[in-house]
C-alpha positions in Angstrom: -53.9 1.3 24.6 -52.3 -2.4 23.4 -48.5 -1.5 22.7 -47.1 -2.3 18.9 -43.8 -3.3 18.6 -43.1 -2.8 14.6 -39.6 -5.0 13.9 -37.3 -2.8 12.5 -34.5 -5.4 10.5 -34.2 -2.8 7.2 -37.1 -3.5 5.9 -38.7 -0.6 3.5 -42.5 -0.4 4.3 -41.6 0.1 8.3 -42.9 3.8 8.3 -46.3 3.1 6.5 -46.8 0.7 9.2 -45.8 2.6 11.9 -48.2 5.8 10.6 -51.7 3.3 10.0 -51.2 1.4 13.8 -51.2 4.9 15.0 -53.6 5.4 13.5 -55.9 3.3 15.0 -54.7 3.9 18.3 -51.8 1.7 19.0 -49.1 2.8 21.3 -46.5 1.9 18.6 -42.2 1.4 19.2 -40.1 0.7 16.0 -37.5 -1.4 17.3 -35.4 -4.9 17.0 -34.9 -4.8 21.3 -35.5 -7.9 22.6 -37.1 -6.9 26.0 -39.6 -4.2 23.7 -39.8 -7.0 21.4 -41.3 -9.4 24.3 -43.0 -7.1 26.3 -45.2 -5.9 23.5 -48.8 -6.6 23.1 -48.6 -7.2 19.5 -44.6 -8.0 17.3 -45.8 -6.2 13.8 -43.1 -8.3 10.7 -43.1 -6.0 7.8 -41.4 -7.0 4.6 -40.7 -5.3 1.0 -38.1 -6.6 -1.5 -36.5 -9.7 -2.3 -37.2 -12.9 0.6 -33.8 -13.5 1.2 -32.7 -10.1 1.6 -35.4 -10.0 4.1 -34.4 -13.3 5.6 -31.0 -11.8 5.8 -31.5 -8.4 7.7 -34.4 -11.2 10.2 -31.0 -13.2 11.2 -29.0 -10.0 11.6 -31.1 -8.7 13.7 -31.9 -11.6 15.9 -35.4 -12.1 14.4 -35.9 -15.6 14.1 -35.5 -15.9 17.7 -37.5 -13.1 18.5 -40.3 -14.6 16.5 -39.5 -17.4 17.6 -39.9 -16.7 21.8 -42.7 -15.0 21.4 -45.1 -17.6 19.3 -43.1 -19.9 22.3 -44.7 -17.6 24.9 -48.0 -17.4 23.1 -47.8 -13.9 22.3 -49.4 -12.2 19.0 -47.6 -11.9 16.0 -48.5 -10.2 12.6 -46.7 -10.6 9.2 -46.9 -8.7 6.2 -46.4 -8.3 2.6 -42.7 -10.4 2.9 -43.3 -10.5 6.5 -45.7 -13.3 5.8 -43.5 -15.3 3.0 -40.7 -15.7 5.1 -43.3 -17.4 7.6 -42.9 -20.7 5.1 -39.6 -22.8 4.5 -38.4 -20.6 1.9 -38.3 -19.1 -1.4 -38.0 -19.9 -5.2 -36.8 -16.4 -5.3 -33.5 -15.6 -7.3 -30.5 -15.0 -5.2 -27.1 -15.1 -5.0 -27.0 -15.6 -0.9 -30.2 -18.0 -0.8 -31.6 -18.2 3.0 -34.0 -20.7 4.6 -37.3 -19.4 5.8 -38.6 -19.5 9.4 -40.4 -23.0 9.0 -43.7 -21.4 10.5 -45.7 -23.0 7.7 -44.7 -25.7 5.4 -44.0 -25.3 1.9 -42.4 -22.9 -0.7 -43.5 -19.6 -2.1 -43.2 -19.4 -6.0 -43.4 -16.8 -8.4 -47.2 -16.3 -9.6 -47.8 -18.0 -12.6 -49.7 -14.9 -14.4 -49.5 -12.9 -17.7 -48.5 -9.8 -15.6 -46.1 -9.9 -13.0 -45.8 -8.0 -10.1 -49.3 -8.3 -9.1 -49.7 -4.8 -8.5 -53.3 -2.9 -7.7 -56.6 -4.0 -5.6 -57.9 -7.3 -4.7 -60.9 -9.0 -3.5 -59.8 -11.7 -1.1 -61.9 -15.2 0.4 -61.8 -15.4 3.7 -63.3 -18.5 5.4 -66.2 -17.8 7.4 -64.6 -18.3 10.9 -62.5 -15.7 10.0 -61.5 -12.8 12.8 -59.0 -11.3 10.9 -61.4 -10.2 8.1 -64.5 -9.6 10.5 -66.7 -6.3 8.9 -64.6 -6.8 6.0 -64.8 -9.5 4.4 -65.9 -8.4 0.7 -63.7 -5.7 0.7 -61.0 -5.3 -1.6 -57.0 -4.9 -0.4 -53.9 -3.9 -2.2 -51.5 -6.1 -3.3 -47.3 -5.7 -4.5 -45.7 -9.0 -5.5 -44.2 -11.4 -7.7 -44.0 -14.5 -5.3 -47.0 -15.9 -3.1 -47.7 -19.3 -1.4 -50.1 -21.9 -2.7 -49.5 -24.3 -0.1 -52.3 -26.5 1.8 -51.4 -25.5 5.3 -53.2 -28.3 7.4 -55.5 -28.6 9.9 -55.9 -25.7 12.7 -54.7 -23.1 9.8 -57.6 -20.5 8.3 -56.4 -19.5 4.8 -57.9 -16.7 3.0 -57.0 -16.9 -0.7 -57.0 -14.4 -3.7 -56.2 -14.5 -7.6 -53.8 -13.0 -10.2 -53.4 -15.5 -12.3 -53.9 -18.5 -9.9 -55.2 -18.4 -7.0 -53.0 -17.8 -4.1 -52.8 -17.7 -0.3 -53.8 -14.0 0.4 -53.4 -14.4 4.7 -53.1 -17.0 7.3 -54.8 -16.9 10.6 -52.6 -19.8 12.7 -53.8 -19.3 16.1 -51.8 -16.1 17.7 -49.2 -16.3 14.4 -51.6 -14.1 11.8 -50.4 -12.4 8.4 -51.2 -11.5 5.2 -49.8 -11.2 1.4 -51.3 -7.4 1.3 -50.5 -4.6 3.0 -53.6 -3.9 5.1 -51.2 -0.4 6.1 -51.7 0.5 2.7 -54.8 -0.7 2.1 -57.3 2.6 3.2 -60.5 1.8 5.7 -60.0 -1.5 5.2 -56.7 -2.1 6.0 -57.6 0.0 8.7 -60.3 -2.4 10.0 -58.2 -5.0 9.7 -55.9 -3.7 11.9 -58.0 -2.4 14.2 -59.1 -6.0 14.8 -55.8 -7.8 15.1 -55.5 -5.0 17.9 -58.6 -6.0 19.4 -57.6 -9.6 19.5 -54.4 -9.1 21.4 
């Protein structure tokens, strides 16, 4: 049974998260302990809300370094939903306390450019055809809650798998043991389920 550490820094889909990776099997800790943190098979970064008020509860509770020490050590980590923007340099995001990102990936995420904004619903994604990540899944649709996204090109080594609402957008990144996506595959049914099941797999 791989053990799940799920970060716990505030952030408001935590539970969901925690239920799914039971789910399928994980032996799952919510917790921002640094030993848990790096002794886990597999560091789960939600997100929900506003990027810099995510940013802001990471640094609080020593998350860029935790991140950080594990990618260093070569050990798996998963974002999601915010948990994936804050993967990038930072945010056009409104705020009145902006923060930097973590500087995984280059670039900005922006606010969609789309008639309706949040995106909001189910989504057919594109993944490229070395994907893992999607593997079994890879027509299926996911669901989707945001205003911001990243459009960046993320260089060589660095699978994207885009979607569309409105433009098309970076939908999830697979960047060697760093993985996540703009969805939340916890929320997202069987296939979210799949998903997960073979992040697990690859740990």
């Amino acid at each position: 049974m791989k053990r799940v550490v799920v970060l716990d820094y505030g952030s408001g889909n935590i539970r969901s998260a925690v239920r799914m990776l039971e789910r399928i099997g994980a032996n799952v800790e919510l917790t921002a302990d640094p030993k848990l943190v790096a002794a886990a098979d597999g560091l789960f970064v939600p997100g929900v809300g506003n990027f810099h008020a995510c940013m802001a509860g990471l640094e609080a509770a020593g998350g860029r370094r935790l991140i950080d020490d594990r990618l260093a050590a070569g050990a798996p980590v998963l974002g999601v939903c915010v948990g994936m923007q804050v993967m990038f340099d930072g945010s056009s995001e409104p705020s009145t306390s902006p923060q930097p990102g973590l500087g995984r990936w280059p670039g900005q995420v922006e606010r969609l450019a789309a008639p309706v904004v949040p995106h909001m619903g189910w989504s057919r994604v594109e993944p490229p055809v070395t994907t893992t990540l999607f593997a079994g899944v890879e027509g299926e649709r996911f669901y989707f809650v945001h205003s911001f996204a990243a459009s960046a090109q993320l260089g060589e080594g660095r699978e994207a798998t885009y979607a569309a609402h409105g433009e098309r957008f970076v939908a999830a990144i697979e960047d060697g043991v760093l993985a996540a996506t703009q969805f939340h595959p916890e929320k997202s049914g069987d296939a979210g389920a799949h998903l997960l099941t073979n992040w697990l797999r690859s740990l």
